[in-house]
Structure formats: structure tokens, C-alpha cells
LOGU-986564 format. One record per residue: x, y, z of N, C-alpha, C, O in turn. Coordinates in steps of 0.1 Angstrom, whole numbers, plus 5000, padded with zeros to 4 digits. Atoms other than C-alpha are relative to their C-alpha. Layout:
<nodes>
XYZXYZXYZXYZ...
</nodes>
This chain:
<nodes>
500849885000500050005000500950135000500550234995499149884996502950225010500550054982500550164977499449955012504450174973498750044993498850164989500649995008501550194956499550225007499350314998500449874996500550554973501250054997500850174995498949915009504050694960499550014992498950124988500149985017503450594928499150084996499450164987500749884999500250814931500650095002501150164993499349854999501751074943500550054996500350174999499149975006504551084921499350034985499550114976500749995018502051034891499150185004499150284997500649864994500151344908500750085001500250194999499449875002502851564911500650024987500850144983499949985015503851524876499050034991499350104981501049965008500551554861500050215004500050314996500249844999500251924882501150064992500850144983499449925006503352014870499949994985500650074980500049985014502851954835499050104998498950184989501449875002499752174840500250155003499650234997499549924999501452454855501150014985501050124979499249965010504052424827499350044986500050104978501149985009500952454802499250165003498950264996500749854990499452744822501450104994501250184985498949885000502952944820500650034985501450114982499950035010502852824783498950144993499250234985501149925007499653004775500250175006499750264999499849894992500653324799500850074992500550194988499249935013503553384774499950014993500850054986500550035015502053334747499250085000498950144989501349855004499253584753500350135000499850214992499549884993500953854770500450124988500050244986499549895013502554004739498849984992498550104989500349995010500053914715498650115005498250204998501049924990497154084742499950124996499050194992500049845003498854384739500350074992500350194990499849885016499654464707498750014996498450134992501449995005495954374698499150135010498150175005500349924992495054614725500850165000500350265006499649915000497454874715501350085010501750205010499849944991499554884743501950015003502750055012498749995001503054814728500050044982499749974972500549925009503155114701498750064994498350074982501749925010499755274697500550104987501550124981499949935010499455474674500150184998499250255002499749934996501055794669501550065012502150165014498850004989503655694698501650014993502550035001498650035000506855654680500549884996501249854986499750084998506955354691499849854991498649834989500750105011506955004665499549915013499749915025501050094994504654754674500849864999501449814989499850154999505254404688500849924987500349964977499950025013507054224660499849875002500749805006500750135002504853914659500449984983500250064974500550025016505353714626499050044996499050114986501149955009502053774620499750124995499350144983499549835003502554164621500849984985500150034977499149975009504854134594499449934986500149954976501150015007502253994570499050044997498550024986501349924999499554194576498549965003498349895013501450074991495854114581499849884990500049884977500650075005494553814576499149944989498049994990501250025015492553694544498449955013498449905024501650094993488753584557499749875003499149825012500050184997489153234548501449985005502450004999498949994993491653184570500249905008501249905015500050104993490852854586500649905000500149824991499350185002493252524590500749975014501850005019499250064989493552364619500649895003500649834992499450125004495352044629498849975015498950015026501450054997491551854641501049975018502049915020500550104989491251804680501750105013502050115025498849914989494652034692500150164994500650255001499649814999494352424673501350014995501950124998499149935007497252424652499850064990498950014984500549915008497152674630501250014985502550014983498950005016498452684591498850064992497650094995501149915008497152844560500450125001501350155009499849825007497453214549499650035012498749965017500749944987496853414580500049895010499449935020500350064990496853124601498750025011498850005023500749974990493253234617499649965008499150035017500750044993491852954632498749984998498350034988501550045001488452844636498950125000498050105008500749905002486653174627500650084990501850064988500249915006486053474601501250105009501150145021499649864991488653724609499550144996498850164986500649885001488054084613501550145000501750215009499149885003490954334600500050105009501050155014500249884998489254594613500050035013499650135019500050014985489754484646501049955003501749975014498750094990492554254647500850054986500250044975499050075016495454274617500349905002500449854991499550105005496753954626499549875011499349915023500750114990495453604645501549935001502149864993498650125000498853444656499849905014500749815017500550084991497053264687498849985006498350085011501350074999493953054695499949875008499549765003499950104996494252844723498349905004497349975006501350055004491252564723500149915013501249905019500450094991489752314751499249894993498449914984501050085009488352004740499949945012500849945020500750134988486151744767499249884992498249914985500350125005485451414755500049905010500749925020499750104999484751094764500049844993499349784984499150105008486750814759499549855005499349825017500150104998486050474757500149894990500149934978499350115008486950104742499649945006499649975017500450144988485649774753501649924999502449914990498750065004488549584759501150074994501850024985498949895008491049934752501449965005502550015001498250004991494249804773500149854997499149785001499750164998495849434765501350015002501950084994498850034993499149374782499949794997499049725000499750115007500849014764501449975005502250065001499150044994503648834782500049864995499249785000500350125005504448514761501649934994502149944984498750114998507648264767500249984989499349924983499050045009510048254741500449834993500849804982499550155004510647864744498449895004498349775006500950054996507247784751499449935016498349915019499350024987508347674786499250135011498250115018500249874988508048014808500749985013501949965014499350004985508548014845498749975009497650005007501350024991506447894873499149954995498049985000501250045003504347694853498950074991497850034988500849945007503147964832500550034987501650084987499349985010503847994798499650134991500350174982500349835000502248334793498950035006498349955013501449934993499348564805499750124999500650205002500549875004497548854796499150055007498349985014500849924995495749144808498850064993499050034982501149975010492749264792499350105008498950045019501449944997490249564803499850154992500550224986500549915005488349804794500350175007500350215019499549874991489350174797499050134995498850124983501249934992486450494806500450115004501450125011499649834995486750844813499950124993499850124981499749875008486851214805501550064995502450085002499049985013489151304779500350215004499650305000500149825003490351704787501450034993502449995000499049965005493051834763500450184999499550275000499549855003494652184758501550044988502750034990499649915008496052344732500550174999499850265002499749865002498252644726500350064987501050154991499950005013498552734687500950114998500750195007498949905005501252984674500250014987500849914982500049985011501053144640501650014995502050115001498149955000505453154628499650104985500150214985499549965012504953264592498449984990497549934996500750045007502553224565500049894993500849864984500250205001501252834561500449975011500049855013498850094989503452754592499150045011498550145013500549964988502252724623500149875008499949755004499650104990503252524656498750005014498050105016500350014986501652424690500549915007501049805003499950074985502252304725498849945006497850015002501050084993499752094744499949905007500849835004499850074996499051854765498349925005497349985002501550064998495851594778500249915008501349855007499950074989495251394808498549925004497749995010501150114998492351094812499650015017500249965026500850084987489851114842499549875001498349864998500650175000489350734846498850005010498750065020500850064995486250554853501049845003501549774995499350134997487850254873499049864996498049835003500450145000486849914859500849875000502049874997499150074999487849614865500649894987500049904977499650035008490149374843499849845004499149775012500450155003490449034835501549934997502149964986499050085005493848794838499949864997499549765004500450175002493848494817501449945001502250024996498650035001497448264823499649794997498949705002500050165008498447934797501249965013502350015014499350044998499447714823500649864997501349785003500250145005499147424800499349915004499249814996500550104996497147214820498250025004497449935001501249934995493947414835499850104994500750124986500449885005492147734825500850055012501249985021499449934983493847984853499850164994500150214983500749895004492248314856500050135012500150075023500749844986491448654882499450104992499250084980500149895001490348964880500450105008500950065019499349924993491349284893499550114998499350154987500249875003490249644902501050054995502150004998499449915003491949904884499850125002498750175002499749865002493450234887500950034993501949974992499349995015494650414857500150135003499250205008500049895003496450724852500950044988502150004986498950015018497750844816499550184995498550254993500149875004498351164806501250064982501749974975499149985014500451334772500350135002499750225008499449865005502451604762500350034987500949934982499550005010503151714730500550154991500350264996499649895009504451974704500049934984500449824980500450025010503451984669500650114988501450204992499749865008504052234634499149944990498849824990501150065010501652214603500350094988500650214992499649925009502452374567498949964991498749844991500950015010499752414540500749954984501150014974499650065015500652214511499150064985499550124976500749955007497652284491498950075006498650055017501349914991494652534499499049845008499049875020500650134993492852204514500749915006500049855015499350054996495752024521501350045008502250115004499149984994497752024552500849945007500549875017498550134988501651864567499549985011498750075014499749984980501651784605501349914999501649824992498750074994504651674619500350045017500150145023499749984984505651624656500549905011501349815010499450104990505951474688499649985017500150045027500450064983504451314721500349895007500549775005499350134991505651184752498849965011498550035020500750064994503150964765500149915014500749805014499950064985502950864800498849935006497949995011501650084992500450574812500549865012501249775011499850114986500250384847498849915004497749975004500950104993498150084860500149955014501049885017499750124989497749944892498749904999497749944993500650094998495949614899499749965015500649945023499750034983494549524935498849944999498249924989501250085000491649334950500149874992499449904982499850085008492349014932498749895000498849805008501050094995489048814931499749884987500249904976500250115007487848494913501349954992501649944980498450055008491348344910499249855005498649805014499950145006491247994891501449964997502250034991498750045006494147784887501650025002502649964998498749994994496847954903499950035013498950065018499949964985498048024939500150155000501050224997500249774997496648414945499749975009499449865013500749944991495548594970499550074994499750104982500849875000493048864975500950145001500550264997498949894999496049084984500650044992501050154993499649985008497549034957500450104990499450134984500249875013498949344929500449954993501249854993498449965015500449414898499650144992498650194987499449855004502049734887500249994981500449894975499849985008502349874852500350114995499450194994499549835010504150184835500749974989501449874985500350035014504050274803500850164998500450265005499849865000505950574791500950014983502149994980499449955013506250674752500350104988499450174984499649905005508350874730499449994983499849914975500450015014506650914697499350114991498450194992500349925012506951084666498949974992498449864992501450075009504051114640500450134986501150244986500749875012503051304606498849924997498249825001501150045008500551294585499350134992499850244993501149925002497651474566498850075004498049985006500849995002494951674570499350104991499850214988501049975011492151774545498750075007498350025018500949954995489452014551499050064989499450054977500849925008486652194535498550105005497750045012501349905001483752464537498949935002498849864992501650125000480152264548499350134998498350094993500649905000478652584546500750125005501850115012499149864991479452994555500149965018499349895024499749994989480753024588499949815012499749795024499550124994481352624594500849924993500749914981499250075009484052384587500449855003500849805014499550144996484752014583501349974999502150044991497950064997488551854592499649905002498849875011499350114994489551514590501549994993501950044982499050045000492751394592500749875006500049795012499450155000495151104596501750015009502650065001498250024997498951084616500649885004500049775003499450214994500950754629501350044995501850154991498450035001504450624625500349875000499749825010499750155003505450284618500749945009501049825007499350104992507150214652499550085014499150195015500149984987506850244688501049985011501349875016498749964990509650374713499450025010498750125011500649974984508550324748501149925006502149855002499450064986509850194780499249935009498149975006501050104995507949944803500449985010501650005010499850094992508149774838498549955002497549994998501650094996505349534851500649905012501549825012499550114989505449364884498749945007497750005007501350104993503049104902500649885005501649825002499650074990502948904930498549915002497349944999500950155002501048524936500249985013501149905017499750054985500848544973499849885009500049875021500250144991499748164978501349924997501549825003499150045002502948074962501650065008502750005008498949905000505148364974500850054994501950104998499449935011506048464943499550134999498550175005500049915012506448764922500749984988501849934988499349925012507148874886500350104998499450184998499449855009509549174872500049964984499949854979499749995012509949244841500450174996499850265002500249885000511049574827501250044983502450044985499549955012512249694788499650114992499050214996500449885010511849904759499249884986499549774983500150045015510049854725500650064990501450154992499549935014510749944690498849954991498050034986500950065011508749724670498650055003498250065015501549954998505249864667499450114993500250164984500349915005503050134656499450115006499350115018500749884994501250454663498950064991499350114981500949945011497850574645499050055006498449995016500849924995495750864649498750024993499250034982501049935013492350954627499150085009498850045020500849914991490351234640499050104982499250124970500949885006487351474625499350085007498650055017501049874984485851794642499250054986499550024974501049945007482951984626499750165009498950175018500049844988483452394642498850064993498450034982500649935006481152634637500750145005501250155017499249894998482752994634499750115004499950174994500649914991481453284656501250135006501550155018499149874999483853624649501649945004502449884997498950064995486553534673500649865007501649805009500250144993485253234688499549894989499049904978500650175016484652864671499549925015499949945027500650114991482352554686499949944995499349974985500750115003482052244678500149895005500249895018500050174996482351844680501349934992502049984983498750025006484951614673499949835004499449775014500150194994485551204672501449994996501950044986498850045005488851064674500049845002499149795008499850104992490250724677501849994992502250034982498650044998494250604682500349835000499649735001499450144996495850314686501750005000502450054991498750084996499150194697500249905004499649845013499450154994501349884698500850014999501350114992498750034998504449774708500549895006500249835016499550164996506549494708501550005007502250105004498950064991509549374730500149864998499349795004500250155003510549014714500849965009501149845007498850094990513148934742500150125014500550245015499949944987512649034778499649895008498849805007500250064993513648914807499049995011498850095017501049994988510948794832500649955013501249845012499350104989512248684866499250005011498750115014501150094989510248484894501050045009502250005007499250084988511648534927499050025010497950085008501150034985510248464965500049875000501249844999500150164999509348084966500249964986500949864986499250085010509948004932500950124991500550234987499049905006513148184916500649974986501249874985498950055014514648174878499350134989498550224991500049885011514648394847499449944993499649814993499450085015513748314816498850124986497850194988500149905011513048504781498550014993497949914987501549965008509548664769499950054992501050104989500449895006508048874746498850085005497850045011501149944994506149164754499450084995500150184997501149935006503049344736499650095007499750095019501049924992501249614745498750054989498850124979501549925012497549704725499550105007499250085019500949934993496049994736499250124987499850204979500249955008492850144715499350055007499050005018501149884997490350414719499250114996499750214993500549905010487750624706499350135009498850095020500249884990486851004723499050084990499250134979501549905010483251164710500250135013499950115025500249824998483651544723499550124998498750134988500249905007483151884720501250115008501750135019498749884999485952174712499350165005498250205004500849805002485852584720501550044999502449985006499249955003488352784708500050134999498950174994500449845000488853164711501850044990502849974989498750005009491553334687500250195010499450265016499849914991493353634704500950124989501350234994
</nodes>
């Protein structure tokens, strides 16, 4: 209990501070752009030049001015304006528009964790065993958008899962019997990321980027164990923490004046993470470690929002769904307590999910 309430803690003080660092993200990022739109670094008449925002140095915005990268607020396209009509005559230039999106997320069966002996053999009688449950919750993301240049445009952001705790399901081959539990969970998984987007064609737009994904499990309460020596006391631990690049496309178009459809597509053909996983068989007085990296795997994003555009402000809806895998073909597992030895696994991870929401975005 003692470890498991760090590991909270630790996941809890890292989530705040990623949020303060988001917060102090958007603070500088408004500060200048506030006041030049306000007048208040070179009015007019003073002498003094104004703010030198890229966007300043382009001039005002065209009207259609909208390309965002679906579900984060990055901003590309002539003027970079964002999800609204701009207004010259009020702003000359939109170089930021940060956005909130609230979704929720859900997958039957969204998390599978795959541990599966190399020689068919294993350890302790098990020659693999998997996790399986379903993952539940509100989805809140934030976005900071930054106009650099004309077509170009970058953001910062980050999103963090309120879990609905359900419980999971362990099935383990021990060749001879079915052998089975289940287990409450608690889940916490949060992201960081940075992105850039360039307008290739008036409809078509780059993304390129990069998120470091951070996701934790614990397992406790162990009930309806078949086939192996558990307890009720029983845990098992899991962190998940991945570095991953993506591109891709997105495509947009006009559904009518003052609304706009976005879908788009990103991924990467592999998956760079890091892993441990531990669990303990308290009628035996075992546990398992395990703890590597992958490579092998993928990353895929598809998302579509539908805004409607309102001067400075935009509303709308948005569906995404992701997935990631990753493989580890040689990791060591090792048994110790009452029964002790090593011996070589492979290790999977599936994790998929779909998020129905709705965005708001204000451009500044």
C-alpha cells in the first residue's frame, strides 16, 4: 500500500506540474499578443513600432483563414486564423487561438498487456498471461496554437484521462487448466506534446511532431482466482511511458458559410517506449518483474471535428480514435520469492480508443 500510494503521488505531482507548465505556456504566449491587439506596445501615433509578431509582418489576415490540425488548434494556411472569420478591422493579425476539447473516451476491451515465453516453457508453470480491460473516462485536452509565418504554424499541448475504474480480466496458459482473476483498476495516463503544420495545398495540410506519453496501472483486489495460487491481496503494477513521433495529413473543406469540416490521419510505423510490470502470487510467494523498451510497433491517429465559426470564437464536436502497439521480442521475466529463475518473453502492448467530444476555441 505504502508503494502503491507513492506511485500516486508521484503520478500526481507530475500531472500538476505538466499543467502549471501549460498554464505558463499560455501566459506567454498571450501576454505580447494581448497587447499589441490592444494597443498597448506602440499605439498609434507613439513613435513607438509595434510588437514584432510574425504575423505583424504579414498583415491582416485573408477571411478564409481556417486550418487547423483536428482536436489540438494548430494553426496553418494564409493568415493562420483559426476556427473563425477574421475581422481586419479589429485585429490585423490571429497568431493565437488556444482551444479546450472534453470528450469521452471509451473501448471495450481498450488495454491488452501480452507476456508470452519465448521457448514455450516460461516460468512457474506459466507459459504466458495476459491482461485485458476495458478503459472509461473524460478526455480534457489543451492546446496552445502559434502562428510562425504564412502556412506555418506550431503548438504546444498536453491531455490527461479522468478514469472511470473498471475492473480487468487475467487469463494465464498454464498448459494444463484454464487459470484466471480479476482485478480492480486504477489508471492514470496523461500526454504531452508539440506539433507544426504547413499548408501544402489550399485543402491540404503537413503535420509533423511529437508526444511523450505517459500511462500507469495498478491492479489490486484480486477476486475469482482459478488455477493459480493468489491471493486477494494480491497486485500488479504497470508503466508505460512513450516517445513518439508522427505525421501525417489533414484535409478540410467549407460545409457551409461560417462552418467547417477537418479530417485527418497521423501515425508512425514504430513504437519507442519503456515498460516495467510487476505482480505477485501470494499463495505461492512469488512475484514477477519484468522491465524493457520496445521498438517494434505502431502509432495511428484518425480524427474529424465539425466547428462552427462565431467572429473570434469557434464550437463544435469532434471524434477521434488512436491506437498503439508495441513489441519487446526478448525480455527478461524473473520469478523470485518461493519460486526463483529467469527466463526470456515477449512483450506486447494493445492499447485502443475512441473520444466523442466537443471543442471551443477563442483566437486572440
Amino acid at each position: 500500500m505504502m508503494r502503491r500510494a507513492y506511485c500516486t503521488r508521484s503520478i500526481g505531482m507530475a500531472t500538476r506540474r505538466a499543467g502549471l507548465v501549460l498554464i505558463a505556456i499560455i501566459i506567454l504566449a498571450a501576454v505580447p499578443v494581448m497587447a499589441q491587439n490592444q494597443g498597448f506596445l506602440g499605439p498609434p501615433g507613439s513613435g513607438l513600432p509595434p510588437f514584432a509578431s510574425p504575423m505583424s509582418m504579414i498583415g491582416p489576415a485573408p477571411v478564409q483563414g481556417y486550418s487547423l490540425y483536428p482536436g489540438t488548434g494548430i494553426p496553418s494556411g494564409p493568415g493562420a486564423c483559426g476556427p473563425r472569420v477574421c475581422m481586419p478591422s479589429r485585429r490585423p493579425f490571429c497568431s493565437l487561438e488556444p482551444s479546450v476539447s472534453v470528450g469521452y473516451l471509451i473501448k471495450d476491451r481498450g488495454l491488452g498487456l501480452l507476456f508470452d515465453s519465448n521457448d514455450g516453457v516460461g516460468i512457474a508453470g506459466i507459459a504466458n498471461f495476459r491482461q485485458d480491460f476495458t478503459m472509461r473516462g473524460i478526455w480534457l485536452e489543451l492546446m496552445v496554437p502559434v502562428a510562425l509565418s504564412d502556412g506555418l504554424g506550431i503548438a504546444l499541448g498536453g491531455a490527461h484521462l479522468f478514469p472511470f475504474q473498471d475492473r480487468s480480466r487475467e487469463v494465464y496458459n498454464t498448459g494444463v487448466l484454464a487459470a484466471m482473476r480479476n482485478w480492480a483498476t486504477d489508471t492514470q495516463w496523461w500526454n504531452l506534446q508539440v506539433a507544426g503544420t504547413y499548408q501544402v495545398f489550399p485543402s491540404v495540410t503537413a503535420v509533423a511532431g511529437f508526444r511523450w506519453d505517459s500511462f500507469m496501472a495498478n491492479f489490486t483486489d484480486s477476486q475469482d482466482i482459478i488455477g493459480i495460487a493468489g491471493l486477494n491481496t494480491d497486485r500488479a503494477d504497470v508503466t508505460f511511458s512513450g516517445y513518439i513521433p508522427f505525421f501525417g495529413l489533414l484535409f478540410q473543406t467549407s460545409v457551409s458559410y461560417g462552418s467547417v469540416l477537418t479530417a485527418g490521419v497521423t501515425g508512425f510505423p514504430a513504437m519507442w517506449a519503456s515498460f516495467d510490470y510487476k505482480e505477485t502470487f501470494g499463495g505461492a510467494g512469488t512475484r514477477f518483474e519484468a522491465s524493457g523498451a520496445t521498438a517494434a510497433g505502431h502509432f495511428i491517429e484518425a480524427f474529424g471535428e465539425y466547428m462552427l465559426l462565431m467572429n473570434n470564437l469557434a464550437a463544435g464536436a469532434f471524434v477521434k480514435f488512436s491506437s498503439i502497439h508495441g513489441t519487446d521480442s526478448s525480455v527478461t521475466l524473473s520469478s523470485l520469492g518461493g519460486v526463483v529463475g529467469d527466463a526470456d518473453f515477449s512483450f506486447d502492448i494493445d492499447r485502443r480508443n475512441w473520444i466523442f467530444g466537443a471543442k471551443a476555441s477563442m483566437a486572440f
